[in-house]
N, C-alpha and C positions, 0 to 999 in steps of 0.2 A: 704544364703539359698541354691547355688547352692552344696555349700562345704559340707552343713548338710542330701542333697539326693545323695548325692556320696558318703556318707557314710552307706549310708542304706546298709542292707542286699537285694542278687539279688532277694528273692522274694518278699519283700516290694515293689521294687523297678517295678519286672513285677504286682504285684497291682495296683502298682498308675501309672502306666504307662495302665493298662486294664482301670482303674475308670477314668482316664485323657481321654483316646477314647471313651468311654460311654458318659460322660459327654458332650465331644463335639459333638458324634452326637443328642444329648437333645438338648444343645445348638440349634444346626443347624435344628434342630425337630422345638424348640419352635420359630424360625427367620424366619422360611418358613411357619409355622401353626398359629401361631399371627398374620402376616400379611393377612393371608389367612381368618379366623377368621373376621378381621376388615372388608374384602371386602365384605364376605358374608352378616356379619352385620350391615352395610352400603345398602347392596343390599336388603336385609329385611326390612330394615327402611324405604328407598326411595320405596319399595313396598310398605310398609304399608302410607306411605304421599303420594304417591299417588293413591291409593284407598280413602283415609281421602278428598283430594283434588277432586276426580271426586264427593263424597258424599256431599261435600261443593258446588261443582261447580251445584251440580243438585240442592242444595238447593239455590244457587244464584240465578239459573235461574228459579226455581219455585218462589223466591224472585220477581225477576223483572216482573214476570208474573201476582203474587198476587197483586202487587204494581200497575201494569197496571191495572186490573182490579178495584184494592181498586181504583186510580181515579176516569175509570170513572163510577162506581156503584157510587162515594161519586157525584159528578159532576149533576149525574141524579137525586141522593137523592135532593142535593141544589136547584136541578129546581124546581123538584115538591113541595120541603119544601117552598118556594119561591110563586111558583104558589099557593097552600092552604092558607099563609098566605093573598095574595094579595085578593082571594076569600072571606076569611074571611072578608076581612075588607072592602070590596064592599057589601055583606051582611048588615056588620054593618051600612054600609055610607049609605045605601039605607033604610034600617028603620025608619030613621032619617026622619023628615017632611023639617026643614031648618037648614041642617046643613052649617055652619060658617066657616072660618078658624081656630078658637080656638078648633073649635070640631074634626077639620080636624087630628091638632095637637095630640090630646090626645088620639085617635082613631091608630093613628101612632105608639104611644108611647107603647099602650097596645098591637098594633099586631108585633113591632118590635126591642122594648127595649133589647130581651134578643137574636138578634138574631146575627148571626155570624159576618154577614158588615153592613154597615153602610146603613139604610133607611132615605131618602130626601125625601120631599115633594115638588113640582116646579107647578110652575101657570105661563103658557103659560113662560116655559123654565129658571123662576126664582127662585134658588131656596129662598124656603120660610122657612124651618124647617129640622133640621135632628137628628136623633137618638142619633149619635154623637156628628157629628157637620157639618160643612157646606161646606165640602168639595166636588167642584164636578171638577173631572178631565177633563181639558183643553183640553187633545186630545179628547173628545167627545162632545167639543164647536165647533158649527158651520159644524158641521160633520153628512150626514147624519144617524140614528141610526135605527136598524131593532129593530122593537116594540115585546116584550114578548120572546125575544131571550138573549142569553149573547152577550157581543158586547165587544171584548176583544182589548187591546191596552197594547202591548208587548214594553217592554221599559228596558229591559235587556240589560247591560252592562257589557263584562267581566273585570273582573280586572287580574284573576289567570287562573290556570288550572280545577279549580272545579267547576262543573255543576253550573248553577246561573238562576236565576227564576225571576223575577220583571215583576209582571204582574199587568195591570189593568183590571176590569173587569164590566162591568156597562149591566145591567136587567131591563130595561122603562117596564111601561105600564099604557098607561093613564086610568084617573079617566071618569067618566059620569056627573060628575058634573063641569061647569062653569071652564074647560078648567082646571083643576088639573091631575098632573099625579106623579106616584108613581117612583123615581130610584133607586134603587140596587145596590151600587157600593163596589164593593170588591175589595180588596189589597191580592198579594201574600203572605205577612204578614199575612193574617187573617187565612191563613190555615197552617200557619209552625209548630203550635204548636203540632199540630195533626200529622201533616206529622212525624212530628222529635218523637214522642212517638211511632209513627209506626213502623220507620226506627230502631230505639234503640230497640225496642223488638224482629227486626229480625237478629242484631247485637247480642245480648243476644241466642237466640237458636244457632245461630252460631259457637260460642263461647264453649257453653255447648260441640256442635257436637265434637269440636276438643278436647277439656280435656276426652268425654269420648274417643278417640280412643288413648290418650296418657295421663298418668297421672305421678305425683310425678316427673317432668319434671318443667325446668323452660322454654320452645321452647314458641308462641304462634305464630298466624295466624291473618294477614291482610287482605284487600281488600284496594284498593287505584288506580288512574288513574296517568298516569305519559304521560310525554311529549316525553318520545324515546331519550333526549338530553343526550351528556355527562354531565351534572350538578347533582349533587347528591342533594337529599332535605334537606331542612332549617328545620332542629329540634327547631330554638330557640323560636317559637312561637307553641301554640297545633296545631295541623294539623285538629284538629276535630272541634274546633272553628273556622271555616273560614268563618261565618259570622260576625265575628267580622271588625270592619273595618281597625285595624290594622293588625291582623291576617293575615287578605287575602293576602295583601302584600307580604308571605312569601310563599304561596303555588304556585311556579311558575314552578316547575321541578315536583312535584304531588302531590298530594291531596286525603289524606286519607276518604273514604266515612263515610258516616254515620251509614253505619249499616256493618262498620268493625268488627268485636270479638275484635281486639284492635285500640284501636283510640290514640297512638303515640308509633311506632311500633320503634325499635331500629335498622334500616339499615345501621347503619356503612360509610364507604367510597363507597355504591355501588351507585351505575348514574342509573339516569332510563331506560338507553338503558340498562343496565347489566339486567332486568328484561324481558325487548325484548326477549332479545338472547335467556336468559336460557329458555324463553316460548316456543322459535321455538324451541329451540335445544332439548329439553325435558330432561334438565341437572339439579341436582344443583349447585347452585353456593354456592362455599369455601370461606365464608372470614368471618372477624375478628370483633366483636361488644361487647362493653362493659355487663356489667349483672345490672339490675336495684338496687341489690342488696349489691352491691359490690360500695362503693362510691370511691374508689383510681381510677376508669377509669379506669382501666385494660384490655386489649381485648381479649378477648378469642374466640378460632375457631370455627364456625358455618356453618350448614348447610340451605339454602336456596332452596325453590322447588317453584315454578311458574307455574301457570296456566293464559291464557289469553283470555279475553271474548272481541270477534266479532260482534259489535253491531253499532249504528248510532251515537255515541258521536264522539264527535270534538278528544277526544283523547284518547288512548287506556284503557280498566279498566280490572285491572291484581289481581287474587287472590293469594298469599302468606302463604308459611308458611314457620316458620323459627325454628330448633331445632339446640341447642349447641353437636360440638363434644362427648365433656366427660358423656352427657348423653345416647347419642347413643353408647357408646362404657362400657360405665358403669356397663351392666350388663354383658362384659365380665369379669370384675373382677374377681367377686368370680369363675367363671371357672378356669381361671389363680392358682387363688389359691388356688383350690383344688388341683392341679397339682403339686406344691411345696411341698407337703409331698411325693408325689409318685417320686418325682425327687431323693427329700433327700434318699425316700427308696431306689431307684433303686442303687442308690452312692455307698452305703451301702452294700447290695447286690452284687453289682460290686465288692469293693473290697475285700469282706469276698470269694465271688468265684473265684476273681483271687488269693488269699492266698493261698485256698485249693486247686484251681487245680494244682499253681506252685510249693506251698512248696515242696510236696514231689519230686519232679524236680528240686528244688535251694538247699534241702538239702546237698546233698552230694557236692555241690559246694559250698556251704557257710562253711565246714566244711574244704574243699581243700584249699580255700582261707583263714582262720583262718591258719590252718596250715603254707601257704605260708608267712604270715605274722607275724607269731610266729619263723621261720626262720629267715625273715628278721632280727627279734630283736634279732637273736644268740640262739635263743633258738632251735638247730637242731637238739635234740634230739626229737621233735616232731615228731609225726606218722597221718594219716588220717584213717589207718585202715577199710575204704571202702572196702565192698565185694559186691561181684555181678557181671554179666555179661557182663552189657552195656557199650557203651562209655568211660561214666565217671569213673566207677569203674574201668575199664582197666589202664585209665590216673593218677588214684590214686594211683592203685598199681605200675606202673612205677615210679611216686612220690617218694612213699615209699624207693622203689631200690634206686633209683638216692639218697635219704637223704642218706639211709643205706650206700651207696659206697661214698659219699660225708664224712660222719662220719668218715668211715673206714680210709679216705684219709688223714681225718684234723689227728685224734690219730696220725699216721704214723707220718706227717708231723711234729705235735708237738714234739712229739720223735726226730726226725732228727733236727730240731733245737732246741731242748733242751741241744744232744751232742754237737750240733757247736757252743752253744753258751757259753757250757766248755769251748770248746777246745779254743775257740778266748778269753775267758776270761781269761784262762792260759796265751794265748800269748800277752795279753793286761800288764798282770802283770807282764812278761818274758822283755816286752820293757820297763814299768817303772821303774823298777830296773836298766834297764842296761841305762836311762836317768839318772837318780839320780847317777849312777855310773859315770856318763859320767860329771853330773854338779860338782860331788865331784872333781873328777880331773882335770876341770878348775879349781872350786875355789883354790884348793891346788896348781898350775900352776901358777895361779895368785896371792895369795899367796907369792910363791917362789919370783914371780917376784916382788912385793914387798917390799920383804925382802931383796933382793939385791939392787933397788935400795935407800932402807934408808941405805945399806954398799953403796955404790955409793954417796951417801950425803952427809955422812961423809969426805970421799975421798975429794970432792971436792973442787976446790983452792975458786972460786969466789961468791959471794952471789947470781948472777944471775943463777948459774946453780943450784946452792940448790933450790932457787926456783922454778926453771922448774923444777926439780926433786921430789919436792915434790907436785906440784898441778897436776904432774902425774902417783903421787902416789894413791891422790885421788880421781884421774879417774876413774885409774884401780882398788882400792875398789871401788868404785860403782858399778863394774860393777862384783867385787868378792861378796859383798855383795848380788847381786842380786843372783846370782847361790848359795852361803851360803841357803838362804831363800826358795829356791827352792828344794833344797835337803833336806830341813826339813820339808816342805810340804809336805798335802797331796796330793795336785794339781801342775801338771807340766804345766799347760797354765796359770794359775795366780797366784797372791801373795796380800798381805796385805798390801796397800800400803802405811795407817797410820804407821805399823811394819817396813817400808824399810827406810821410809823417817827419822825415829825414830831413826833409828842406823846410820844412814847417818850422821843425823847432830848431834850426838853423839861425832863416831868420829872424826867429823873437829874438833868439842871443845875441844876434845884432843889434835889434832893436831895441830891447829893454837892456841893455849892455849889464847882461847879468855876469858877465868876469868881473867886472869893475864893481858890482855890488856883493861880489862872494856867493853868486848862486850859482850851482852846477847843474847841469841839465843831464838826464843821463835816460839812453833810450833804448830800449829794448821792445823790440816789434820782430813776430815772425814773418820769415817769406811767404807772405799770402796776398791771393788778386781780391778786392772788393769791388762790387759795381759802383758806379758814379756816386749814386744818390747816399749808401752807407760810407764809403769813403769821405766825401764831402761831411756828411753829419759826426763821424769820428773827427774830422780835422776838426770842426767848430768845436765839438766836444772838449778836445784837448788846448785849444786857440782859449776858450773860456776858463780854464780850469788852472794851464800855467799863469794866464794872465791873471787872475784872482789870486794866485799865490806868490807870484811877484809882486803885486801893488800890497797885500797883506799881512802876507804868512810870517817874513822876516823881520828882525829888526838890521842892526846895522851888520852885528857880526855874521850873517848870510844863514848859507843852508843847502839843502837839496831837496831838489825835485825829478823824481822818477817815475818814467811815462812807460807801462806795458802793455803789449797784447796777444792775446792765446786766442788759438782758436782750434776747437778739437770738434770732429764729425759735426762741423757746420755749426757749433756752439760757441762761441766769440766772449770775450771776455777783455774790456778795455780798464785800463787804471792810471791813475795817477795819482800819484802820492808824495806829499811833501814833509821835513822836517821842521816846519814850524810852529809858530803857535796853537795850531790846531783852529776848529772850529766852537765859536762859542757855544756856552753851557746852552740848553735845550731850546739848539739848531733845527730845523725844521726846513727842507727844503719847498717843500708848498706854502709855506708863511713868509718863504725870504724875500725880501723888498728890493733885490739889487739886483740888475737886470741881468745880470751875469748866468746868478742863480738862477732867474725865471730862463733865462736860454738854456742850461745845462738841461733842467728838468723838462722842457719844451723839445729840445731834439733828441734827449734820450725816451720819453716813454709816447712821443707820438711820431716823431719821424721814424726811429728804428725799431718802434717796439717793442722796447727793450724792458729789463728793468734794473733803478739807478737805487746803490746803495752808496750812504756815507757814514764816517766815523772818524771819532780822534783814535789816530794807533799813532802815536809817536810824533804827531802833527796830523795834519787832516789828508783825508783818504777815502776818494771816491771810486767807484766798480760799475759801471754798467754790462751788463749783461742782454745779447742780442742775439737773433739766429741771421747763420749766413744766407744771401740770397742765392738761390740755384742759379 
């Protein structure tokens, strides 16, 4: 990627280098204005929850006021309802001429069957009959009772944190007849029905109050009392049932009221001292609580706001409300997102204006650089032909000069070595001639020499010298033959070494007239050039090795000798090998006394630097191995 904008043109390049700065300061625009964004809209929220919270709070406390009073107007209603009935039915009793205890009963029945507690009838403190049934509460045995009043016996017991009520409650007043008297006795029970349909309808407006100041939200709003502990509360029971009597059990850190908006509020990992705090501190509090809707438990961030009401309860009672982050930040969205077309435009914009303002500014340098680069590839006949005033145009037209005199110089220069390279090619061919001339008159030299010593062979008395005389006759053709070869060449550094090696063992066949002795020569050499000096030390090689095998190897009834050479990625491999007797038992070519030998090992491992292996395979069998010269 980096390789594909370094190949840009320089005003693409000031483009997206102007649209890359735009960009980042948007970047850096939307990193400091989104956060900025959240806090304002964060700070509107918690504006708006708490204005929602002081409306709640007022409605709590008009709550507990109404609820004060619903006592005790309901309290005062029960007396008097109470007093009228008992009126009533002294009326009744007193109509009567003899009334009975049967009539006492039925009389009872009709003023107090449908009435909220329980009516007894007692005759001098026993009871005789009651409504219900015949229950008369022990703590008002033996005790004395104030007549036509309530006479209350508080028998509350806490188990939890949530308010608890267990009241008894007993209303005498005696009869005028033969020592009967009327008792009243009520249970806490007898009025919860009523209370808990109170408490749930102001629970319900509550409720209302909050959804209308936030809607299409899943947040909702509490009321609940809490202990101040680090203990967080026990979800696994309702919190709104806590008269239950297993229930209760479980509200020990707080206890959701009655006429909460929601009665099992979803508080996560918070303690009810975290409720404390944020009340004093007037914060809220950030953390993490699952969504009723979402069954995998997931937690998601949430805002918490607190309020706390200062009253005579045994334990603090705190109103809540609780809204999720992603709703509070939700309606920034679609702002965001209006923003991403004006981003794209601006981009856009950017680099269509860094195009236009630079092209006419990069032109004439994307045109110098074209140029410079169509040089580069030899092409210097190119021009930039830039006019104009400025800078650039100045730098062009010096360009220009510098190619034009750069041109002028290469023409010149070609010319001048166009003649020298006559001239040296004249004298190139003025020296191959006078080498050819020079290889003619060894070979003719050598030759001569030759020729005299086959009249020298003749001459001579003893067999031994003929034979020195003649295997250095076929020295010295080896090495006439090689200047032969070279002089009919068209190359003076190589020769054809299949051609040399070809007339080599030619003439020995002539010479050692190995038809007539029953030995077959048989040659195998690939098409390869070797330079003089390897060529030459291969002919000796092979000049030594058939000639030791013809004066030795055979007896009468002949044989064969076969001469190869390989040579693969400049790695050469020469042989020769015969069918005869072999070489004797522990052969030693550094020990061998016959000059032959001393020559083999002499131009194999220091002319060619090679290395020279022998062995009996079926007769003896020599391998040097050499690298080709380049």
């Amino acid at each position: 990627m980096f390789n594909a904008f370094r190949a840009l043109s320089l005003s693409a390049k000031f483009s997206l280098a102007f649209s890359s700065i735009v960009f980042f300061i948007l970047a850096v625009m939307l990193a400091v204005v989104i956060p900025t964004w959240q806090q304002e809209r964060l700070k509107s929220e918690t504006s708006t929850i708490e204005r929602l919270l002081a409306s709640m709070e007022n409605q709590v406390r008009l709550t507990i006021h109404i609820n004060s009073l619903y006592n005790t107007s309901y309290w005062e209603k029960l007396t008097l309802e109470v007093k009228n009935r008992i009126h009533t039915f002294n009326s009744a009793l007193n109509s009567l001429d003899t009334p009975n205890e049967t009539t006492l009963m039925a009389l009872l029945d009709r003023h107090f069957s449908d009435f909220t507690c329980n009516a007894l009838l007692l005759q001098n403190e026993r009871v005789i009959y009651g409504t219900r049934d015949l229950f008369f509460p022990q703590a008002f045995r033996n005790t004395p009772l104030t007549l036509e009043q309530w006479n209350i016996n508080d028998k509350t017991v806490r188990i939890n944190i949530c308010p608890a009520n267990e009241k008894e409650f007993l209303y005498l007043t005696p009869l005028q007849k033969n020592g009967y008297s009327i008792a009243i006795v009520c249970q806490s029970q007898d009025f919860l029905q009523q209370h808990n349909d109170f408490e749930a309808s102001i629970g319900t407006i509550l409720k209302q109050s909050f959804q209308h100041f936030k809607t299409n939200h899943a947040g909702f709003a509490y009321m609940m009392w809490v202990d101040g502990s680090d203990r967080m509360c026990d979800h696994n029971a309702s919190l709104r049932t806590s008269d239950n009597p297993i229930a209760k059990n479980f509200n020990t850190a707080c206890c959701v009221s009655k006429t909460s908006p929601n009665d099992q509020p979803l508080t996560g990992q918070l303690k009810a001292s975290d409720y404390l705090k944020a009340a004093s501190e007037n914060k809220p509090i950030y953390h993490r609580i699952p969504k009723t809707d979402d069954p995998s438990g997931k937690l998601y961030p949430a805002f918490t706001w607190v309020r706390y009401f200062k009253g005579n309860h045994a334990y603090p009672f705190i109103l809540a409300a609780t809204l999720y982050e992603e709703d509070i930040y939700k309606e920034l969205d679609p702002i965001i997102l209006k923003f991403i077309p004006a981003i794209i435009l601006t981009l856009i914009s950017a680099f269509a204006l860094g195009w236009l303002f630079f092209h006419r500014f990069t032109l004439k340098i994307d045109r110098l650089l074209n140029v410079a680069k169509a040089v580069e590839q030899g092409e210097i006949h190119k021009r930039s032909h830039i006019k104009g005033e400025d800078d650039i145009a100045t730098l062009a037209k010096t360009f220009d000069a510098m190619l034009d005199s750069l041109e002028e110089n290469i023409q010149t220069l070609d010319a001048k070595v166009a003649t020298r390279t006559l001239e040296l090619e004249a004298l190139l061919k003025e020296k191959e001639v006078l080498l050819k001339e020079i290889h003619h008159r060894v070979k003719n030299n050598l030759s001569i020499i030759i020729a005299l010593m086959q009249l020298k062979e003749n001459q001579a008395q003893s067999e031994e010298s003929q034979t020195l005389l003649l295997e250095l006759q076929e020295r010295i053709y080896a090495i006439e033959l090689l200047h032969r070869q070279l002089y009919q060449s068209t190359s003076l550094k190589e020769i054809a070494f299949d051609v040399y090696v070809s007339g080599l063992v030619e003439n020995m066949r002539q010479t050692y007239a190995t038809d007539e002795k029953k030995i077959a020569l048989h040659v195998t050499i690939e098409p390869v050039c070797l330079g003089i000096e390897q060529a030459l030390s291969c002919g000796l090689l092979i000049n030594e090795c058939v000639t030791n095998a013809i004066k030795h190897a055979f007896d009468e009834s002949g044989g064969e000798i076969e001469i190869g050479f390989t040579c693969k990625e400049h790695e050469c491999t020469l042989s020769v090998h015969d069918t005869g007797r072999g070489l004797p038992e522990h052969f030693a070519l550094k020990t061998a006394q016959g000059l032959g030998m001393q020559l083999i090992e002499g131009i194999a491992c220091q002319q060619l630097q090679g290395k020279l292996h022998s062995e009996n395979s079926d007769g003896a069998h020599f391998a040097i191995r050499f690298t080709q010269e380049a």
